[in-house]
C-alpha positions as CSV (number, residue, x, y, z in Angstrom):
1,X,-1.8,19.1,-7.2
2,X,-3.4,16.0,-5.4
3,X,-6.1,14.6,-5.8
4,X,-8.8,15.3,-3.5
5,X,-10.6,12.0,-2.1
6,X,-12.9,10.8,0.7
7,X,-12.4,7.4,2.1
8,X,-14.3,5.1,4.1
9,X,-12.0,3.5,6.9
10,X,-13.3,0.7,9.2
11,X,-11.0,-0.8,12.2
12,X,-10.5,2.3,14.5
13,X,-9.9,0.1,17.6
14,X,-6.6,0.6,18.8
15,X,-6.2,-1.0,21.7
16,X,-4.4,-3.4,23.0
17,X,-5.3,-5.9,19.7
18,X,-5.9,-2.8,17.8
19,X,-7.4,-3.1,14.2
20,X,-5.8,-1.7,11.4
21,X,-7.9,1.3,10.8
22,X,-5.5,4.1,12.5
23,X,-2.4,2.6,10.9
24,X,-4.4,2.7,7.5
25,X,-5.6,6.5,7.7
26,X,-1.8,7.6,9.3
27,X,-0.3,6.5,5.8
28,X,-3.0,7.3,3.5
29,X,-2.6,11.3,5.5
30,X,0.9,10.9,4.2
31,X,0.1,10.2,0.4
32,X,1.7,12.2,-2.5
33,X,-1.2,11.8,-4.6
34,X,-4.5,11.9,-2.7
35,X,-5.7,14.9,-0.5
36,X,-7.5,12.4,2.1
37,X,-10.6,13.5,3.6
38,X,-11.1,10.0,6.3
39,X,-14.8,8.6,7.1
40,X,-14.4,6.4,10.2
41,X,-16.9,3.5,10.4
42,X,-17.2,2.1,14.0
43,X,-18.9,-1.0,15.4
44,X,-18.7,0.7,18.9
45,X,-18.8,3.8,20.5
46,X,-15.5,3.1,22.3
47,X,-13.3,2.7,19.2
48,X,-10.8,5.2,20.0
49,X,-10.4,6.4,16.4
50,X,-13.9,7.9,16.7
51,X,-12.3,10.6,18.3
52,X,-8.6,11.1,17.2
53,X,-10.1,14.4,15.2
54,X,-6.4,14.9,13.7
55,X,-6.5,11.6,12.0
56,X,-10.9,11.8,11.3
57,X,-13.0,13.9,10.0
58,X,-15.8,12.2,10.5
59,X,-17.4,9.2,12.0
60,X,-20.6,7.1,11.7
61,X,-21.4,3.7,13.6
62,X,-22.7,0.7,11.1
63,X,-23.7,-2.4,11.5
64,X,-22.3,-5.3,12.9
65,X,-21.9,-7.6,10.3
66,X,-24.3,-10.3,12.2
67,X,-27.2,-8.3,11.1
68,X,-26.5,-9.0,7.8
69,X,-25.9,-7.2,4.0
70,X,-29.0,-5.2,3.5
71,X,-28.8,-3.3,6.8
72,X,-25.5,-2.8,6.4
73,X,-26.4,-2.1,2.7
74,X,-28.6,0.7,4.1
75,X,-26.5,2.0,6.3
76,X,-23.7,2.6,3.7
77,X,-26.6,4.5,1.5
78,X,-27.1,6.9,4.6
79,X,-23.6,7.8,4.6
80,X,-22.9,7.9,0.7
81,X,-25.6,10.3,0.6
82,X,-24.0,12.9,2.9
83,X,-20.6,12.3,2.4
84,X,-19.5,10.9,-1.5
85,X,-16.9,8.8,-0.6
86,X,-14.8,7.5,-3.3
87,X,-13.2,4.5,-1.9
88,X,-14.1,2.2,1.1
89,X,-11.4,-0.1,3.4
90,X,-12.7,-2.8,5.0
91,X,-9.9,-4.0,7.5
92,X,-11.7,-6.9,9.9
93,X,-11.6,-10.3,8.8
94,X,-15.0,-10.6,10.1
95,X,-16.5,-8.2,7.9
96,X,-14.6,-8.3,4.2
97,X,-17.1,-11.3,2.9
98,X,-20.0,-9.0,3.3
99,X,-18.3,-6.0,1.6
100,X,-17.1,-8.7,-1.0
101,X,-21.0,-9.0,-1.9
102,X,-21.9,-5.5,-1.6
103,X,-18.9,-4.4,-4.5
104,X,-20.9,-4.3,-7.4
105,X,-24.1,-2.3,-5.4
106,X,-21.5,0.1,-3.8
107,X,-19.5,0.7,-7.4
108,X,-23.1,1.9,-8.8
109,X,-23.2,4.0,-5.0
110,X,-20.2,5.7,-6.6
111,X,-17.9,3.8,-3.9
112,X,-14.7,1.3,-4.8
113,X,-13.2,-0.9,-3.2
114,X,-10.1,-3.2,-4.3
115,X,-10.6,-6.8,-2.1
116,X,-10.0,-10.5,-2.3
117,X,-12.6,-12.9,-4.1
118,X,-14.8,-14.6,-2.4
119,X,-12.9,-18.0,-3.9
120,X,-9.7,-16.3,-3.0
121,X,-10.8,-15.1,0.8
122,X,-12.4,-18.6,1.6
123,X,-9.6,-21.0,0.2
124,X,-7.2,-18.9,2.5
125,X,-9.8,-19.9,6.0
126,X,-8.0,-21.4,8.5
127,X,-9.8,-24.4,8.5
128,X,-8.8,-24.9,4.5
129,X,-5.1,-24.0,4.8
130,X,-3.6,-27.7,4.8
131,X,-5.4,-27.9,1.5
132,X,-4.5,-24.2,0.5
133,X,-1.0,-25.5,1.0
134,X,-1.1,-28.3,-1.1
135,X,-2.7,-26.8,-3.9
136,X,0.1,-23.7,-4.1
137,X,3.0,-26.1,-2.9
138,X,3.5,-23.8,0.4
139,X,4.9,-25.9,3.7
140,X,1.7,-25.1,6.3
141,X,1.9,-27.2,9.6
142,X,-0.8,-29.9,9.7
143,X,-3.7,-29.1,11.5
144,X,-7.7,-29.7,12.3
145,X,-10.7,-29.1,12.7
146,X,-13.2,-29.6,15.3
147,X,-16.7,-28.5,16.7
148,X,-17.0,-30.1,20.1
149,X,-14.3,-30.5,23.0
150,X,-14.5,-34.5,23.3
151,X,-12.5,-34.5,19.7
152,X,-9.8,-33.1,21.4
153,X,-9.4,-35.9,23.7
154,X,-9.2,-38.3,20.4
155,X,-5.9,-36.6,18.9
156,X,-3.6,-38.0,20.9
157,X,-2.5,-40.3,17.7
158,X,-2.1,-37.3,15.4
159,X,-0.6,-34.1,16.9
160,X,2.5,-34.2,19.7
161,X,1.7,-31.6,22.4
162,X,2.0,-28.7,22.4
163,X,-0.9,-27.5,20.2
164,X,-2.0,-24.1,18.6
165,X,-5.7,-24.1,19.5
166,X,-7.4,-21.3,17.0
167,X,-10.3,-19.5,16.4
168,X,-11.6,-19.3,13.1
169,X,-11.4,-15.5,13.1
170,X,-9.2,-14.1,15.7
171,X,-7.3,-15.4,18.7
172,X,-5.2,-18.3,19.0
173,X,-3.3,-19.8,22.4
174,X,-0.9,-22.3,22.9
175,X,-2.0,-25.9,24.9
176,X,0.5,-28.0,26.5
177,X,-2.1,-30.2,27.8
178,X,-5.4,-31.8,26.2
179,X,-7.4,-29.9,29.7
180,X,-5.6,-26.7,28.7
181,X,-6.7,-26.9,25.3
182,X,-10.3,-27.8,26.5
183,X,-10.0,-24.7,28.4
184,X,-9.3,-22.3,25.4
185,X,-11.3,-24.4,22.8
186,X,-14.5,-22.6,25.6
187,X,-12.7,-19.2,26.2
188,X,-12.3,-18.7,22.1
189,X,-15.3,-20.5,20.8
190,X,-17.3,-18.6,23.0
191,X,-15.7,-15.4,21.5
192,X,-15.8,-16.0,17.4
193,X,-18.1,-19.3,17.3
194,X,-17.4,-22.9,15.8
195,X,-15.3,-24.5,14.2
196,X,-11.9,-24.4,16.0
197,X,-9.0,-25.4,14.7
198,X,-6.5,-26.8,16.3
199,X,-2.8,-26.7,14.2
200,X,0.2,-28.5,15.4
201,X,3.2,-26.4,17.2
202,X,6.2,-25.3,15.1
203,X,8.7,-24.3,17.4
204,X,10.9,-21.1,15.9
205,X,11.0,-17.4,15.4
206,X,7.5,-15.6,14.4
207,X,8.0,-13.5,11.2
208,X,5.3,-11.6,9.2
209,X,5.4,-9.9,5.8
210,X,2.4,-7.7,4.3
211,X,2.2,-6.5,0.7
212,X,-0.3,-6.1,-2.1
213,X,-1.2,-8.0,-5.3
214,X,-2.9,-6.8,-8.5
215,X,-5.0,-9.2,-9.2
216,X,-2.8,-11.2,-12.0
217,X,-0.7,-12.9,-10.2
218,X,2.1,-9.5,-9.8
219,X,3.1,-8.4,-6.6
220,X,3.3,-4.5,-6.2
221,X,4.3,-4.2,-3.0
222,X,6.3,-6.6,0.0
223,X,7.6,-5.5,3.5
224,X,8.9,-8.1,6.0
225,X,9.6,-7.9,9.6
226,X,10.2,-9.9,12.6
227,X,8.3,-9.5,15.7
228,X,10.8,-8.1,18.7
229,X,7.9,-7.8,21.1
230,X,4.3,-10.0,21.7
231,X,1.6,-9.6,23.1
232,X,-0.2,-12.6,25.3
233,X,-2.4,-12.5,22.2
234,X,0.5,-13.1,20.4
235,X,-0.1,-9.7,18.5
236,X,3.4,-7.8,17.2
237,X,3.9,-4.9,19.8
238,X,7.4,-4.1,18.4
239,X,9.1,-5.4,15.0
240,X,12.1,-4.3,12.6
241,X,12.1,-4.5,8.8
242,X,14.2,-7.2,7.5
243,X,16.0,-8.3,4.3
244,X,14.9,-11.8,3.9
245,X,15.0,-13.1,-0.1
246,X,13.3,-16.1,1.1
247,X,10.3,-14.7,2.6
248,X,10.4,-11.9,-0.7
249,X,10.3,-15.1,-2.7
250,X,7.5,-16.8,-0.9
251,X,5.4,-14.3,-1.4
252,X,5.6,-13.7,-4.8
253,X,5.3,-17.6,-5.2
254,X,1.9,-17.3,-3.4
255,X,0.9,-14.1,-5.5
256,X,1.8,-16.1,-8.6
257,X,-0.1,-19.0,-7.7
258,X,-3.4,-17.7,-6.7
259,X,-3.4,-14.6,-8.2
260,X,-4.4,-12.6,-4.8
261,X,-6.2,-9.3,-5.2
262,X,-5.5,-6.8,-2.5
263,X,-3.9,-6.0,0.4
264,X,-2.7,-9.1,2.5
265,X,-0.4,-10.4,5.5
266,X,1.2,-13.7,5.9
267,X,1.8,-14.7,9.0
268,X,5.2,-17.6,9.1
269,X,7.0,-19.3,11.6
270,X,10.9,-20.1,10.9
271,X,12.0,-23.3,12.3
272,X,14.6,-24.1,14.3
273,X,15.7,-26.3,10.9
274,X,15.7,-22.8,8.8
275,X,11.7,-23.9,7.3
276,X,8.9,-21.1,6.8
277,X,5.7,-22.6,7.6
278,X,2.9,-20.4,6.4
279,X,0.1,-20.0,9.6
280,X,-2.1,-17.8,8.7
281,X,-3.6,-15.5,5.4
282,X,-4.8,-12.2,6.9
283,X,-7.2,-11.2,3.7
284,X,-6.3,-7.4,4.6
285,X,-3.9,-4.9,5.4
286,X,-2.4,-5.6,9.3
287,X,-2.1,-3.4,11.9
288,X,1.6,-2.9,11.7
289,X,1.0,-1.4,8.3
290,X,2.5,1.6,9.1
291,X,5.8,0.4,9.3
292,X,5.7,-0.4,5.8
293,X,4.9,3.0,5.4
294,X,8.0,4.2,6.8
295,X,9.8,1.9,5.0
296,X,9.0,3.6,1.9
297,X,5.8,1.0,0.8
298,X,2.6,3.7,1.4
299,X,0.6,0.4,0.8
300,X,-2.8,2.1,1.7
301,X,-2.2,4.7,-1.1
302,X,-1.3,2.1,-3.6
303,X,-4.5,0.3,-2.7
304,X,-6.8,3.1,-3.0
305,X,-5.2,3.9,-6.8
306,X,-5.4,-0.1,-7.6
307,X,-9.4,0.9,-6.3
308,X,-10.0,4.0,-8.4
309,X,-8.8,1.3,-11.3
310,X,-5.2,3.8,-11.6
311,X,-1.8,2.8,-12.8
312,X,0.3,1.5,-9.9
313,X,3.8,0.4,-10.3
314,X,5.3,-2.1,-8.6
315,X,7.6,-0.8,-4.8
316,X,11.1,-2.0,-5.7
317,X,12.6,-1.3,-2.5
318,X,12.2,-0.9,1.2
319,X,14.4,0.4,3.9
320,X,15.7,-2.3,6.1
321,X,16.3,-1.9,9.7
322,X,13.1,0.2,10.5
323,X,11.3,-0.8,13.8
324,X,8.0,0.2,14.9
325,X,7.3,0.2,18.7
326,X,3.6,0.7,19.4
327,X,2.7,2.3,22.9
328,X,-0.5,3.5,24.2
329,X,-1.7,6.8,25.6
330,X,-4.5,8.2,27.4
331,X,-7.0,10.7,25.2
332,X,-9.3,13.0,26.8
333,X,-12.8,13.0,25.0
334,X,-15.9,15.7,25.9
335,X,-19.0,12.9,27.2
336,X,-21.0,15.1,24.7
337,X,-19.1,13.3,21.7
338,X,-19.3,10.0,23.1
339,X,-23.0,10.7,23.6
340,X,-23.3,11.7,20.3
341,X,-21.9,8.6,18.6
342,X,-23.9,6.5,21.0
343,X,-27.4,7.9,20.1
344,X,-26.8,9.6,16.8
345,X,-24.5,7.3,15.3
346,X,-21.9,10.3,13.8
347,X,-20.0,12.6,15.2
């Protein structure tokens, strides 16, 4: 018999830098020991998951996280109240620090939720990596950062073009030219705000590896994959599981060392010298979770037991040689349910 469960899901945008939220419900749907009923959040009333009734059952628009905890706060009571969820999942960045103070209020609400710390999600920042690296003894390229584009014109002394010009949330380009990265330092600042950080160029092969950690330093879960196929954003499109001790290795080093609660992706670059250099800490589960899933690692199950404070033993395996290829399709949706989400805020 399973367990019958609902669960709060944000990230339903699946587009063309889709958020993890479809991924997420696609593997908890597959569990062997929760009966999943799914509560979409949604920041906008175009986020196709809203309307992928197979996958939702049903879906309510909150708060962007600009406006702050207690709206959201209020928001979250609304919905508690008609629907009992059990278990929330935050999957934007953006988001996770203000569900990070909401925990204790929404475990009293009758809602869990298994995330980061706040030390834990604000050590791992972009802008704090070179120090994050040094602390845990992890090889991260050297980078900085900066708030105004006439301190890009002064780093001629430390970085060697090209550069990796960053936003502190999302989005990141390559520069081969201090004008070009004056040009993106405006396109992605005026996107996800100041400070942008700018991260010196290691040229190599992009690989990514997503797991989950308990909390004491163990690591339940680890699937790595190279990308086959990305994106001008330089999102994964395509990838294929790999056997890699090294990356296996790293990650249990950085689970070890900082004792990471939750989900999790770390995002490496292999140098042409054989050298992982860490890039990025995504404090959540990624969009290509569901390959993990496939690979025999239901890491959204496993981080809805670690939530409902169950048992979970560690994966010990994962099937090597999986790929996932992600395409895109064209839904047909009634007006009436798009005006519903618009001006009700559920549908």
């Amino acid at each position: 018999m399973k367990r019958k469960i609902t669960i709060g899901v944000t990230g339903l945008n699946a587009i063309d830098s889709p958020g993890p939220g479809v991924s997420v419900i696609r593997g908890l749907l597959e569990s062997t020991k929760y009966e999943c009923r799914i509560i979409g959040l949604s920041y906008e009333s175009l986020e196709p998951g809203i309307y992928m009734h197979d996958l939702v059952d049903k879906s309510y628009s909150i708060p962007y996280p600009s406006a702050g905890t207690r709206i959201l706060m209020e928001r979250l009571a609304y919905i508690q109240e008609k629907e009992q969820m059990d278990v929330i999942i935050p999957n934007f960045d953006a988001e996770l620090f203000l569900f990070m103070k909401l925990e204790a209020e929404l475990k009293e609400m009758g809602i869990s939720m298994f995330l980061p710390t706040q030390k834990q999600f604000e050590e791992r920042q972009k802008h704090n990596l070179p120090e994050f690296g040094k602390k845990y003894d992890i090889l991260v390229p050297f980078s900085k950062t900066i708030y105004s584009t006439a301190e890009l014109y002064g780093l001629g002394d430390e970085f060697d073009y090209p550069i990796v010009v960053k936003g502190k949330y999302y989005e990141a380009s390559v520069a081969q030219s201090a004008d070009q990265a004056v040009n993106y330092f405006h396109k992605i600042s005026s996107k996800w705000g100041l400070p942008i950080i700018i991260q010196q160029f290691v040229d190599g092969s992009e690989y990514n590896i997503t797991g989950l950690g308990d909390g004491k330093g163990n690591m339940l879960a680890a699937v790595p994959m190279r990308k086959q196929y990305i994106t001008d954003k330089g999102k994964a499109w395509g990838g294929i599981s790999i056997d890699d001790e090294e990356m296996i290795e790293l990650t249990r080093h950085f689970l070890e060392q900082t004792k990471w609660k939750g989900g999790f992706e770390l995002e490496l670059m292999k140098s042409k010298e054989g050298k992982f250099y860490l890039l990025e800490i995504n404090p959540r589960i990624p969009a290509w979770i569901y390959l993990a899933v496939g690979c025999g690692q239901n890491i959204p199950e496993a981080l809805v037991a670690l939530a409902l404070d169950e048992k979970v033993e560690p994966y010990q395996t994962y099937d090597v040689g999986k790929m996932f290829i992600r395409y895109s399709w064209d839904m047909i949706v009634d007006v009436e349910e798009y005006q519903k989400i618009s001006t009700l805020g559920e549908l």
